[in-house]
C-alpha positions in Angstrom: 99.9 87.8 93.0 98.2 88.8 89.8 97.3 92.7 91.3 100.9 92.8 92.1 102.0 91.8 88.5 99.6 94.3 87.4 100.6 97.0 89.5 104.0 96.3 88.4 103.0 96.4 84.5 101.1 100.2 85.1 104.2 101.5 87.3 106.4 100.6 84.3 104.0 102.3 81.7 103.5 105.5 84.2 107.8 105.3 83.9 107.9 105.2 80.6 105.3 107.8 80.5 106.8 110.2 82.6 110.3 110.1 80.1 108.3 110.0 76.8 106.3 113.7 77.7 109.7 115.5 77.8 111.9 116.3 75.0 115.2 114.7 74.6 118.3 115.3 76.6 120.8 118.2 75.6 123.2 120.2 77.2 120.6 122.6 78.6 118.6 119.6 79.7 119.7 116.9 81.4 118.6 113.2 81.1 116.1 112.1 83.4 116.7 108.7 84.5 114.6 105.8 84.8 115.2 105.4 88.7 114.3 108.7 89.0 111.2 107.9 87.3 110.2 104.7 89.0 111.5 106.6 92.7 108.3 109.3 91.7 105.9 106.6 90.2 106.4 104.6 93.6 105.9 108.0 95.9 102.5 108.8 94.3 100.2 106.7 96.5 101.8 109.3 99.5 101.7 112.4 96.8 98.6 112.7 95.5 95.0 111.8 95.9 93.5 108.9 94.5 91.9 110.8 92.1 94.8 112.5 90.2 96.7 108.7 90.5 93.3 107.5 88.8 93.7 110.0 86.0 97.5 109.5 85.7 97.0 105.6 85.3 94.0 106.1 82.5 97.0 108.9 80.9 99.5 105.8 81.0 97.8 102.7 79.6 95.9 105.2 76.9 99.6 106.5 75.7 100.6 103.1 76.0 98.4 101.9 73.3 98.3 105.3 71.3 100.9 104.6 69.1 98.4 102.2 67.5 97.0 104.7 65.9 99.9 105.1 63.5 100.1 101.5 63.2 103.3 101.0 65.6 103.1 98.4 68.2 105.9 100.4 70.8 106.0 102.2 73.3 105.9 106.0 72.9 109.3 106.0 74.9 110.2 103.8 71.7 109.2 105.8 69.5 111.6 108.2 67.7 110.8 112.0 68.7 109.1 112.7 64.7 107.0 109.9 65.4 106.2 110.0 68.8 105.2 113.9 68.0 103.0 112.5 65.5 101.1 110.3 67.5 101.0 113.3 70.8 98.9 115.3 68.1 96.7 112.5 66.9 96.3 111.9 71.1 95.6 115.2 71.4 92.9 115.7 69.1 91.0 112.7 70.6 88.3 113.4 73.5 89.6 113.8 76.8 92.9 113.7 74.6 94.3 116.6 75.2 93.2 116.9 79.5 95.2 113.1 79.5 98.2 114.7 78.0 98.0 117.8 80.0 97.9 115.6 82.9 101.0 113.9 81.9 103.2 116.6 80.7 102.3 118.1 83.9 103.4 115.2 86.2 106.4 114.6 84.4 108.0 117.9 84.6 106.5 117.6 88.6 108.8 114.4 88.3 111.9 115.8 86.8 112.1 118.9 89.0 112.0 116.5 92.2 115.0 114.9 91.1 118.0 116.1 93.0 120.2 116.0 90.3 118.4 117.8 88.3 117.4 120.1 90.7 121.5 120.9 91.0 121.8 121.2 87.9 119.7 123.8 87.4 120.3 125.4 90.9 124.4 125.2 89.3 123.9 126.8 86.3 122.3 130.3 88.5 125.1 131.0 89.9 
């Protein structure tokens, strides 16, 4: 019962990490839903190796707690894009900082390309 609430808690930080690592929604970039989100976070265990879901769990409770270093207790997702930039560059300069952030950014633009609406979006605006 507990490792299921926990699981539960890190799923819903690896969400909200996932929408936090890209930039805000425009009319060249659509939104990337939180479904969307959880849908990836829940296909990782048949994704990836247990290694890289490791590393993308230490990436989500570390930015989970990173915006302590600017004295915010939120969420980066909460966080309004100045301030959330803010604490992505103190993050970065931190060891093993910038390889955590890396490893986010990349599995969130892994995670927004696998979306099939975004995917016709994108595949839309070619022809």
């Amino acid at each position: 019962m507990v490792a299921h609430a926990l699981a539960e808690r890190v799923a819903s930080w690896q969400v909200d990490l996932l929408g936090a690592m890209l930039p805000a929604a425009d009319a060249a970039l659509p939104p990337f839903p939180q479904a969307a989100r959880r849908a990836f976070v829940d296909r990782l265990p048949q994704l990836t190796p247990r290694h890289v879901r490791c590393g993308l769990l230490i990436a989500a409770v570390v930015c989970r707690v990173a915006p302590l270093l600017s004295g915010r207790f939120a969420a980066l997702g909460e966080l309004d894009p100045t301030e959330r930039e803010t604490v992505l560059a103190k993050l970065q300069r931190l060891p093993f900082g910038a390889d955590l952030l890396l490893l986010a950014k990349t599995f969130a633009c892994l995670a927004y390309f696998d979306d099939e609406t975004i995917q016709r979006h994108f595949r839309g605006s070619e022809r």
